[in-house]
Biopython code that builds the backbone (N, CA, C, O; Angstrom):
import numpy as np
from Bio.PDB.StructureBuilder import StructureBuilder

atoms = [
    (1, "UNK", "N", (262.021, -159.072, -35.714)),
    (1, "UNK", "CA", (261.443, -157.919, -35.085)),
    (1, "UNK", "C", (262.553, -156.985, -34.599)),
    (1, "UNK", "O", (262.693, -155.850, -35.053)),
    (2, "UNK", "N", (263.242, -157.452, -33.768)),
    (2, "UNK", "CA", (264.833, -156.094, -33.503)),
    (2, "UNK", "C", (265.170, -155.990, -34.791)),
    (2, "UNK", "O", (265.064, -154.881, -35.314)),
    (3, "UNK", "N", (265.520, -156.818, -35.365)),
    (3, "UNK", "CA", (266.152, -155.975, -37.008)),
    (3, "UNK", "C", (265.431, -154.912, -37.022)),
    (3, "UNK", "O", (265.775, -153.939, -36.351)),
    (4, "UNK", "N", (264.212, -154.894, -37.844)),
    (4, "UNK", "CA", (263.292, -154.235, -37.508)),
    (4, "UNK", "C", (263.188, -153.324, -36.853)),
    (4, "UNK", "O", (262.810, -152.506, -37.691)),
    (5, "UNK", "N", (263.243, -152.746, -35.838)),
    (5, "UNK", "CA", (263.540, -151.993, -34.953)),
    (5, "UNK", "C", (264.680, -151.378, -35.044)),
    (5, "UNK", "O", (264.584, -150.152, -35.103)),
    (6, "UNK", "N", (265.807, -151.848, -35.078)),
    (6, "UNK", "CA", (267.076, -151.573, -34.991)),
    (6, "UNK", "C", (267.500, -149.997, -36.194)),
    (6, "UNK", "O", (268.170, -148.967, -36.106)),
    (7, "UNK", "N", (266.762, -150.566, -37.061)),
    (7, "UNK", "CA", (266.359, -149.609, -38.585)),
    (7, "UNK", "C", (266.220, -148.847, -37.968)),
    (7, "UNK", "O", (267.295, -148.391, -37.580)),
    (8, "UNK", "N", (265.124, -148.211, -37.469)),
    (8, "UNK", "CA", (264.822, -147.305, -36.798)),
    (8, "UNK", "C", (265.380, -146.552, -35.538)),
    (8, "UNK", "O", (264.957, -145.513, -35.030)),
    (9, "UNK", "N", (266.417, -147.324, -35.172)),
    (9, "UNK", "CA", (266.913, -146.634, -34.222)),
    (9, "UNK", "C", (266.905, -147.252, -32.815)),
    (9, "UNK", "O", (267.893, -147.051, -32.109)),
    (10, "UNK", "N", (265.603, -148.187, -32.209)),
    (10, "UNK", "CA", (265.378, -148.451, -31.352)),
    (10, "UNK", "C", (266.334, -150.321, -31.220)),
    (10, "UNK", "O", (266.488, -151.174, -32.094)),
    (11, "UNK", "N", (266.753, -150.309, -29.808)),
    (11, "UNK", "CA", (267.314, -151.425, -29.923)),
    (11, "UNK", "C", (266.807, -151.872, -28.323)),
    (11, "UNK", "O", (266.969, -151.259, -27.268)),
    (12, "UNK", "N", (266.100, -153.251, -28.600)),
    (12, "UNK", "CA", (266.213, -154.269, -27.189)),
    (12, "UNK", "C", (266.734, -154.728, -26.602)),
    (12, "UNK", "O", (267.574, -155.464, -27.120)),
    (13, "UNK", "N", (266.676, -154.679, -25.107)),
    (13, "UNK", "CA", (267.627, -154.914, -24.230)),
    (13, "UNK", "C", (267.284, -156.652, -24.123)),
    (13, "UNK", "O", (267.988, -157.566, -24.552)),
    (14, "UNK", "N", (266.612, -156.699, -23.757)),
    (14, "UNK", "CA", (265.942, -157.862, -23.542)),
    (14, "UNK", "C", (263.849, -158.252, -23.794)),
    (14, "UNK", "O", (262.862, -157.532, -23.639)),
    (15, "UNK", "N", (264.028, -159.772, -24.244)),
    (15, "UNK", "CA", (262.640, -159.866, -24.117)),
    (15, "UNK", "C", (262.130, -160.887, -23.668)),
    (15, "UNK", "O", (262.839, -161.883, -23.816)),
    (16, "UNK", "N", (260.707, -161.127, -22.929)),
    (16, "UNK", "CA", (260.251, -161.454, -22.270)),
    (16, "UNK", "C", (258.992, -162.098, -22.886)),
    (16, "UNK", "O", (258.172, -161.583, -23.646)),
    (17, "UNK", "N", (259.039, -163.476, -22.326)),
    (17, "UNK", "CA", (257.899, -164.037, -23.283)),
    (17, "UNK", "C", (257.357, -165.433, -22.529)),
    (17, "UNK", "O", (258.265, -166.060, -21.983)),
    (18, "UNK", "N", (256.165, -165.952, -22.427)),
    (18, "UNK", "CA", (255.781, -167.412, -21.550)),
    (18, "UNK", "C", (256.065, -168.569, -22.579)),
    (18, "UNK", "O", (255.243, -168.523, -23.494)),
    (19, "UNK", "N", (256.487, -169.044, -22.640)),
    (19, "UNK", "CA", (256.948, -170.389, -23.879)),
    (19, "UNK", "C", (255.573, -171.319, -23.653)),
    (19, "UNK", "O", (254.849, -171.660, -24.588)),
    (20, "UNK", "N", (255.370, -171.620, -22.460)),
    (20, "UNK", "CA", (254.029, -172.770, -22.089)),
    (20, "UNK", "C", (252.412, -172.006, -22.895)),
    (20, "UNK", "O", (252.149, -170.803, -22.887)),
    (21, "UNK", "N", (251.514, -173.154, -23.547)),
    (21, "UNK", "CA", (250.585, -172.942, -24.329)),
    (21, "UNK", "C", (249.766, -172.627, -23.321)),
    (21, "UNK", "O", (249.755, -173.025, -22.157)),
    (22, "UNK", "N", (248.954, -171.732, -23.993)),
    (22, "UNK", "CA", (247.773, -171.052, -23.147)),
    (22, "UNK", "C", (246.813, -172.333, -22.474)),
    (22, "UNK", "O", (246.338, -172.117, -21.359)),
    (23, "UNK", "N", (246.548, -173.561, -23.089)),
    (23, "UNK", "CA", (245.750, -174.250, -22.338)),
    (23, "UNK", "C", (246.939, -174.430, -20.967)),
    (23, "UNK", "O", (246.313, -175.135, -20.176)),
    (24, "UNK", "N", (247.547, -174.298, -20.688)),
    (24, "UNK", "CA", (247.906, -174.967, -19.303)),
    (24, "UNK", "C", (247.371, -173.414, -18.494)),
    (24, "UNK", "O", (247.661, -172.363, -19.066)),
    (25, "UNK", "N", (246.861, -173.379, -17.620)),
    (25, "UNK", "CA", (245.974, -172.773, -17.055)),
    (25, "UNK", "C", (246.817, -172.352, -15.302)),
    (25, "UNK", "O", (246.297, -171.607, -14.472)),
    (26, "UNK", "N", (247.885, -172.913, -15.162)),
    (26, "UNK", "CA", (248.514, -172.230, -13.997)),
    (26, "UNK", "C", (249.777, -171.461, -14.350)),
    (26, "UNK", "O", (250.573, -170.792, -13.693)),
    (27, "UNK", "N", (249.683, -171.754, -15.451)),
    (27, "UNK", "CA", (251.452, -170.773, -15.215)),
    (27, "UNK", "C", (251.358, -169.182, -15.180)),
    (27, "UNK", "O", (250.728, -168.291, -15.750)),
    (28, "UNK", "N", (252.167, -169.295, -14.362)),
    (28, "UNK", "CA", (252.538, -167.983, -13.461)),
    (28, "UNK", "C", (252.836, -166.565, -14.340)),
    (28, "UNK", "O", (252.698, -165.366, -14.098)),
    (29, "UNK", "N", (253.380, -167.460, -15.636)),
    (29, "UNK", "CA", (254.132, -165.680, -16.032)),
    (29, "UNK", "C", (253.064, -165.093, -17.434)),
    (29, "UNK", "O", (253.321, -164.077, -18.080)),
    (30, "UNK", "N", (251.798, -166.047, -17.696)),
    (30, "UNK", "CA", (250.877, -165.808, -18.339)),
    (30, "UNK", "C", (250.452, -164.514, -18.281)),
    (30, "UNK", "O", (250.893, -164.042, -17.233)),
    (31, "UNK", "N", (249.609, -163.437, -19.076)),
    (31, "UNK", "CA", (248.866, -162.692, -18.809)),
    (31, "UNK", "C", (247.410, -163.069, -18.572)),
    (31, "UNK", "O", (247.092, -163.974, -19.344)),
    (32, "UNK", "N", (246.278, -162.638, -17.664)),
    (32, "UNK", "CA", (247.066, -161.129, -17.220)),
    (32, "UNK", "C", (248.328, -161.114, -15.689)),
    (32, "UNK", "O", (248.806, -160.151, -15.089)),
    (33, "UNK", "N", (248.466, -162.159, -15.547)),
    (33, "UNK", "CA", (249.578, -162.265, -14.816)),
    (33, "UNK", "C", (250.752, -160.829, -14.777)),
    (33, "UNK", "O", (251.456, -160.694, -15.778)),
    (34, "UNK", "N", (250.857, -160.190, -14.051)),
    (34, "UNK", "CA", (252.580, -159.383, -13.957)),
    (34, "UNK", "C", (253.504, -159.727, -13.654)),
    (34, "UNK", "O", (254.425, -158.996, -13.291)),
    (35, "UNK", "N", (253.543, -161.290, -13.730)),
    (35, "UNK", "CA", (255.010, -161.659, -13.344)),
    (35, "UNK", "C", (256.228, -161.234, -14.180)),
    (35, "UNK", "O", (257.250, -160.956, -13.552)),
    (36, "UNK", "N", (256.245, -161.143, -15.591)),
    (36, "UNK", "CA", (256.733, -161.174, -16.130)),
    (36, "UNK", "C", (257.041, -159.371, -16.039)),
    (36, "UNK", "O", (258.201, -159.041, -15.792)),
    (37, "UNK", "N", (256.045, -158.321, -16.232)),
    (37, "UNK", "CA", (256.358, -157.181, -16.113)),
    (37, "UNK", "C", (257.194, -156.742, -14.654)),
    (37, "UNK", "O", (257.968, -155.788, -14.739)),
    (38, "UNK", "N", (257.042, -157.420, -13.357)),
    (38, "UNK", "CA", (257.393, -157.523, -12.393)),
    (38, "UNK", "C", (259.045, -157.902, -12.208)),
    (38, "UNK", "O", (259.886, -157.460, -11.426)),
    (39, "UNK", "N", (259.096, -158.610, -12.954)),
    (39, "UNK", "CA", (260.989, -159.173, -13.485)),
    (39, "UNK", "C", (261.337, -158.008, -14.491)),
    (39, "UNK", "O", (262.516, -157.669, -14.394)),
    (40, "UNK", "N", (260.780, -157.473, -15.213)),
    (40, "UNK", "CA", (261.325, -156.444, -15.858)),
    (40, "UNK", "C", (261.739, -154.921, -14.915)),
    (40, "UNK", "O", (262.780, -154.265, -14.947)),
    (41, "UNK", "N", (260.705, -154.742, -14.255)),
    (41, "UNK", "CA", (260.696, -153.998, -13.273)),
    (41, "UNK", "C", (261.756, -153.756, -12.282)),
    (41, "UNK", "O", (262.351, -152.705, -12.044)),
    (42, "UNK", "N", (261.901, -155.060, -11.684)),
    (42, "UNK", "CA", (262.904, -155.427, -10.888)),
    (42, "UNK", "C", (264.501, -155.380, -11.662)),
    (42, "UNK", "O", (265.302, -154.724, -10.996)),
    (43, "UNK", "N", (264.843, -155.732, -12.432)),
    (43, "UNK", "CA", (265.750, -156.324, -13.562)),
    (43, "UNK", "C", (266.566, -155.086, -13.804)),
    (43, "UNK", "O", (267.790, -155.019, -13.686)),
    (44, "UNK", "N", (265.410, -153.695, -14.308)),
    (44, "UNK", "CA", (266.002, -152.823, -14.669)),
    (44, "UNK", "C", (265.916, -151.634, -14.162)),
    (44, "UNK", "O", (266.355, -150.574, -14.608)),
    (45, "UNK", "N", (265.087, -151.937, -12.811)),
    (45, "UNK", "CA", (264.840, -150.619, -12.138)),
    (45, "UNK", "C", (264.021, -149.524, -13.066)),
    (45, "UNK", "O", (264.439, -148.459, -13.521)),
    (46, "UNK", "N", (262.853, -150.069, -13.184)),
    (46, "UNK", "CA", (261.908, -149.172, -13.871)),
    (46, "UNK", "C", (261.289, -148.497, -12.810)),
    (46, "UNK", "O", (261.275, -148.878, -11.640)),
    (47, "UNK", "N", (260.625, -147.179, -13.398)),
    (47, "UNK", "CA", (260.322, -146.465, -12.574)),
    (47, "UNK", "C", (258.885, -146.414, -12.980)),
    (47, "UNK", "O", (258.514, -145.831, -13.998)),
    (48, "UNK", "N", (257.961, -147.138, -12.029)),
    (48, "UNK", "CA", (256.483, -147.964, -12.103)),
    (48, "UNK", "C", (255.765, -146.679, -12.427)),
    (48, "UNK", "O", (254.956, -146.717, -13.354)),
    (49, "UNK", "N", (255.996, -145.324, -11.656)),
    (49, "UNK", "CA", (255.033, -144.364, -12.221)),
    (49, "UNK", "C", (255.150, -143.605, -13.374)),
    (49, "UNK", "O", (254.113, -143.054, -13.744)),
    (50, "UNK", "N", (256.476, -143.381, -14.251)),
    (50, "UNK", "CA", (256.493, -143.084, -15.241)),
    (50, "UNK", "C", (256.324, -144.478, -16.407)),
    (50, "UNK", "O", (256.796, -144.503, -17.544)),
    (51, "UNK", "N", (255.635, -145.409, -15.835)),
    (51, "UNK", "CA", (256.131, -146.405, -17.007)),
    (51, "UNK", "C", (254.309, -146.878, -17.715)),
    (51, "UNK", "O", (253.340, -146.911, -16.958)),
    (52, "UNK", "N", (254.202, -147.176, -19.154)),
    (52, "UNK", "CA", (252.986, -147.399, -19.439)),
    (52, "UNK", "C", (253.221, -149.056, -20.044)),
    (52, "UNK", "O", (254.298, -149.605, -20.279)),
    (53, "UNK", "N", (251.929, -149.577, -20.189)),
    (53, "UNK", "CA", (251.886, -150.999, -20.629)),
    (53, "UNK", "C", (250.356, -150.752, -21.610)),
    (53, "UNK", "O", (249.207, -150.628, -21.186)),
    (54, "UNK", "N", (250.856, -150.738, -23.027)),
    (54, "UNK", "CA", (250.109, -150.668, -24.340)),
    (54, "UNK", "C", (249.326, -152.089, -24.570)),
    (54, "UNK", "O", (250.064, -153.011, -24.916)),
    (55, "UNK", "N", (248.542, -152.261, -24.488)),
    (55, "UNK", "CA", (248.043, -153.540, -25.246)),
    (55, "UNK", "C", (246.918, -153.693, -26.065)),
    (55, "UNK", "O", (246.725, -152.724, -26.798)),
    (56, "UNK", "N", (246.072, -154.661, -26.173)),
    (56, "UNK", "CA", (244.996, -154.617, -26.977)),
    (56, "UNK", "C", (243.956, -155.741, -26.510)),
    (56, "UNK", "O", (243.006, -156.129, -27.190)),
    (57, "UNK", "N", (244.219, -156.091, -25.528)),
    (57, "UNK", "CA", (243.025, -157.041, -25.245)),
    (57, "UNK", "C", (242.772, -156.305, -23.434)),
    (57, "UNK", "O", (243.483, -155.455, -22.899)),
    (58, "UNK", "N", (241.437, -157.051, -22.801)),
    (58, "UNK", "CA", (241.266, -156.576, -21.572)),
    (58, "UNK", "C", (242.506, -157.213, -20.080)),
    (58, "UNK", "O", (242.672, -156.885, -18.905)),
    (59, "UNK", "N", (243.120, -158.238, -21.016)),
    (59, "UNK", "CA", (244.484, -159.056, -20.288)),
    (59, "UNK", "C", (245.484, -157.941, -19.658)),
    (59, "UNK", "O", (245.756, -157.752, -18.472)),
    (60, "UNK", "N", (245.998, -157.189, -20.935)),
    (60, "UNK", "CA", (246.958, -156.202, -21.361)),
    (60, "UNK", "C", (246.252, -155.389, -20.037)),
    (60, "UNK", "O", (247.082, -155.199, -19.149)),
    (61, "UNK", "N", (245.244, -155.005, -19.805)),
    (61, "UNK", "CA", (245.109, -153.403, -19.046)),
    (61, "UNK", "C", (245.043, -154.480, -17.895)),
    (61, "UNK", "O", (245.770, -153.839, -17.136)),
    (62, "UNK", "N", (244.776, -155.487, -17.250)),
    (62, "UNK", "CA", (244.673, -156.086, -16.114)),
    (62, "UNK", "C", (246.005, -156.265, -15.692)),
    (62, "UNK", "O", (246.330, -156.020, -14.531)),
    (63, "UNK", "N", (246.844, -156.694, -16.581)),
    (63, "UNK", "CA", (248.015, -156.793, -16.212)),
    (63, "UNK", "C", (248.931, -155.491, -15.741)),
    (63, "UNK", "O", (249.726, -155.576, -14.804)),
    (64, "UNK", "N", (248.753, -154.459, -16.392)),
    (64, "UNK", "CA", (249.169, -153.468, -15.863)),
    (64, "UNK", "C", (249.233, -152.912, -14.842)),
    (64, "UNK", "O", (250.175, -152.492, -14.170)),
    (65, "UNK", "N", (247.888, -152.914, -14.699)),
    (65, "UNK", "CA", (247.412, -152.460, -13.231)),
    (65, "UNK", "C", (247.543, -153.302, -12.204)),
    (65, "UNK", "O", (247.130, -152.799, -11.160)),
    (66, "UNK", "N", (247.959, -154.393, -12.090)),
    (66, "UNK", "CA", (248.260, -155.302, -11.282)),
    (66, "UNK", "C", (249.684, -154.936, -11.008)),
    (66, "UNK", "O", (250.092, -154.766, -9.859)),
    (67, "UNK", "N", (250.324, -154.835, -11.908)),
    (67, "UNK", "CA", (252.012, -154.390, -11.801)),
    (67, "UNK", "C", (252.085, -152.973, -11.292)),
    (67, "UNK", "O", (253.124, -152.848, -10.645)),
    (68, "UNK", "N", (251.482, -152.013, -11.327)),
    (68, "UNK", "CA", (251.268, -150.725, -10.725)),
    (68, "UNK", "C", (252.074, -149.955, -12.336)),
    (68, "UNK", "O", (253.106, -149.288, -12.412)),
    (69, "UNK", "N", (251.247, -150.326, -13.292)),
    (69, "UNK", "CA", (252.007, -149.107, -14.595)),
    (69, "UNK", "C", (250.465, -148.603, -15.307)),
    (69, "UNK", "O", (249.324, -149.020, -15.106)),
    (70, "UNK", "N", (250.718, -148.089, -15.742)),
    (70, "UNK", "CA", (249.771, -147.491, -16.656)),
    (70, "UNK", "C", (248.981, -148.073, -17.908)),
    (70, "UNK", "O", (249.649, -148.166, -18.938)),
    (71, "UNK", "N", (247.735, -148.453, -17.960)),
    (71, "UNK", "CA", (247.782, -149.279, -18.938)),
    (71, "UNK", "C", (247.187, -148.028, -19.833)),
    (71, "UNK", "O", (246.635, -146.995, -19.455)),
    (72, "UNK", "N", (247.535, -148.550, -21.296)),
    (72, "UNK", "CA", (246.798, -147.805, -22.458)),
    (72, "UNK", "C", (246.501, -149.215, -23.276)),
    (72, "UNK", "O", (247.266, -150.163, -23.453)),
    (73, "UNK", "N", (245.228, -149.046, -23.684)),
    (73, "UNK", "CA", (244.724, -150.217, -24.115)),
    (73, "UNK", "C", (244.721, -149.471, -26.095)),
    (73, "UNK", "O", (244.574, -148.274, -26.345)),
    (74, "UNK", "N", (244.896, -150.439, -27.037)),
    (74, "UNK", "CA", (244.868, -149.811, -28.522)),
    (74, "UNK", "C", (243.835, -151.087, -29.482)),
    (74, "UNK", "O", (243.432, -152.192, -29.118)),
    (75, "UNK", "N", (243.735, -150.664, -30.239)),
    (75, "UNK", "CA", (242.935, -151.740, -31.224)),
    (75, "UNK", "C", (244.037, -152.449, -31.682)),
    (75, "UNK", "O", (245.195, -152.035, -31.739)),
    (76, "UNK", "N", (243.473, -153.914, -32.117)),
    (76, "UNK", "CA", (244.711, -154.804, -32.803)),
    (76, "UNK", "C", (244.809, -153.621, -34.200)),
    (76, "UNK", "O", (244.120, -152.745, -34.723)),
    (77, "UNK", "N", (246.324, -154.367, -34.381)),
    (77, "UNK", "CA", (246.818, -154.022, -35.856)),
    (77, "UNK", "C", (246.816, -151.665, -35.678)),
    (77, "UNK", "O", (247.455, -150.982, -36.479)),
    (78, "UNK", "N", (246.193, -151.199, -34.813)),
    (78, "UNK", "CA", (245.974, -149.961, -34.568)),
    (78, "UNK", "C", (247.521, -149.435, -34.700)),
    (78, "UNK", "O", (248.389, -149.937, -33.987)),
    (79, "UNK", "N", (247.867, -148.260, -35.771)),
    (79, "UNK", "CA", (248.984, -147.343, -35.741)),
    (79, "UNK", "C", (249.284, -146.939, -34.369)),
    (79, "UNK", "O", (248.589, -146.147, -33.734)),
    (80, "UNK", "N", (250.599, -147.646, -33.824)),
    (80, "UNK", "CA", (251.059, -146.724, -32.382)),
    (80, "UNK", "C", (251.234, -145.611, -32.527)),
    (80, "UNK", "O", (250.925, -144.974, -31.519)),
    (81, "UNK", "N", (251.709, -144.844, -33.572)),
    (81, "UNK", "CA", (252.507, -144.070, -33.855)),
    (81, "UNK", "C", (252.048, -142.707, -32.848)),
    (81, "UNK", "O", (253.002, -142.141, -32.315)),
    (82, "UNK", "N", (250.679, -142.154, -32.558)),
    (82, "UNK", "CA", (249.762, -141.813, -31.898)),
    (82, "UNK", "C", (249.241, -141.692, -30.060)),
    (82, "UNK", "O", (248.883, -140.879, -29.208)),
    (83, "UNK", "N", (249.558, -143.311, -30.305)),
    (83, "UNK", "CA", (249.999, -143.676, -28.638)),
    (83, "UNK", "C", (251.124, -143.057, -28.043)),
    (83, "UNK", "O", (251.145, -142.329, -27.051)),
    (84, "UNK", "N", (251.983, -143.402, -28.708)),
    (84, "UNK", "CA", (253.461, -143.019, -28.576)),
    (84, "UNK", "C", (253.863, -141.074, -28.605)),
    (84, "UNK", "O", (254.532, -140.316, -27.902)),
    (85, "UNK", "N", (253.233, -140.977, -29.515)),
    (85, "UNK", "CA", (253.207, -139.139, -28.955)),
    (85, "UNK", "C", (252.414, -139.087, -28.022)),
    (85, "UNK", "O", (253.027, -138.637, -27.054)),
    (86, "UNK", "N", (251.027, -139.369, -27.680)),
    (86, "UNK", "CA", (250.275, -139.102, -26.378)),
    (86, "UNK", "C", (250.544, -139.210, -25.171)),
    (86, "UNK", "O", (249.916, -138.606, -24.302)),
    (87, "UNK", "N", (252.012, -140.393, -24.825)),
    (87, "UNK", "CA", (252.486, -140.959, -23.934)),
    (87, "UNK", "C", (253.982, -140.076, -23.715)),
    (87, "UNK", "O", (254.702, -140.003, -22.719)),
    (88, "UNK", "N", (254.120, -139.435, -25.106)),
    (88, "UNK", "CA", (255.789, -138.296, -24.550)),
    (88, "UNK", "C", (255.285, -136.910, -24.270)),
    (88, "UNK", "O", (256.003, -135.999, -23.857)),
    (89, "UNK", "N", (253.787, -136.795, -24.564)),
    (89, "UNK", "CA", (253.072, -135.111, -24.296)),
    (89, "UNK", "C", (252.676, -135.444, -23.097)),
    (89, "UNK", "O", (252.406, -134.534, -22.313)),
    (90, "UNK", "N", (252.565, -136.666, -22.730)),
    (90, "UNK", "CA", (251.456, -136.858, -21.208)),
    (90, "UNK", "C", (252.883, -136.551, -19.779)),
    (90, "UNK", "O", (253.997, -137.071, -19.725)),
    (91, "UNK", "N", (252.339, -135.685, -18.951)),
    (91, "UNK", "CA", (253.310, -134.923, -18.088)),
    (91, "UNK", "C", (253.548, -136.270, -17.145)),
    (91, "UNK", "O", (254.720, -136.475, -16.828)),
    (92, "UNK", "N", (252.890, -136.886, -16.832)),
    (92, "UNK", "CA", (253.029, -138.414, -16.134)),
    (92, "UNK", "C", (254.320, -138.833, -17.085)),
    (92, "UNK", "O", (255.318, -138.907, -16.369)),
    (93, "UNK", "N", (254.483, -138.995, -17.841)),
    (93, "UNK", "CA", (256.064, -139.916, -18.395)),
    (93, "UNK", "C", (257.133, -139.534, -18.157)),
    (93, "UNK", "O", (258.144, -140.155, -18.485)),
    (94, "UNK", "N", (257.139, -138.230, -17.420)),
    (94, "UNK", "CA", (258.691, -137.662, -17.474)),
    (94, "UNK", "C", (259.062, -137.021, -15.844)),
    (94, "UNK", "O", (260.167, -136.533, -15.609)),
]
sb = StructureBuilder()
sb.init_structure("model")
sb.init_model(0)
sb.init_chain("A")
sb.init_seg("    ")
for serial, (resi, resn, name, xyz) in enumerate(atoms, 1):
    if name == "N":
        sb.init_residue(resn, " ", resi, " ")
    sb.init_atom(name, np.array(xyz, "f"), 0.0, 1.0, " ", f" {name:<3s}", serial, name[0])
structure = sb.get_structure()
């Protein structure tokens, strides 16, 4: 996936991911959990009101809003390409 990316121009700083299987039912950094957006937050000094959280299930927008970002919710497999201009025209991102 960074390869991938990288092509294009875009490169990751870091990523963030729960290793433990969804049946275990307490861990913390699960969605819709924000722990994990919350360490990013913290980590890199994001700035919570310009920042959005894209997803595709009702997890994705719970989680957001729990973290204080913006959720935009998309269909699976759905072209970002769309999101992603709506989110650099939207006067909130900048």
């Amino acid at each position: 996936m960074c390869a991938e990316l990288e092509k294009h121009g875009v490169t990751l700083t870091k990523i963030y991911y729960c290793p433990p299987h969804e049946s275990i039912k307490t861990c913390v950094c699960r969605k819709p959990s924000p722990y994990m957006v919350n360490l990013a937050i913290e980590e890199f000094h994001i700035d919570k009101k310009r920042s959005w959280f894209i997803g595709d299930s009702s997890k994705d927008v719970k989680c957001a809003e729990d973290a204080g970002v913006k959720p935009l919710r998309i269909h699976k497999n759905q072209d970002i390409t769309p999101v992603i201009d709506q989110i650099l025209k939207s006067k909130d991102s900048f």
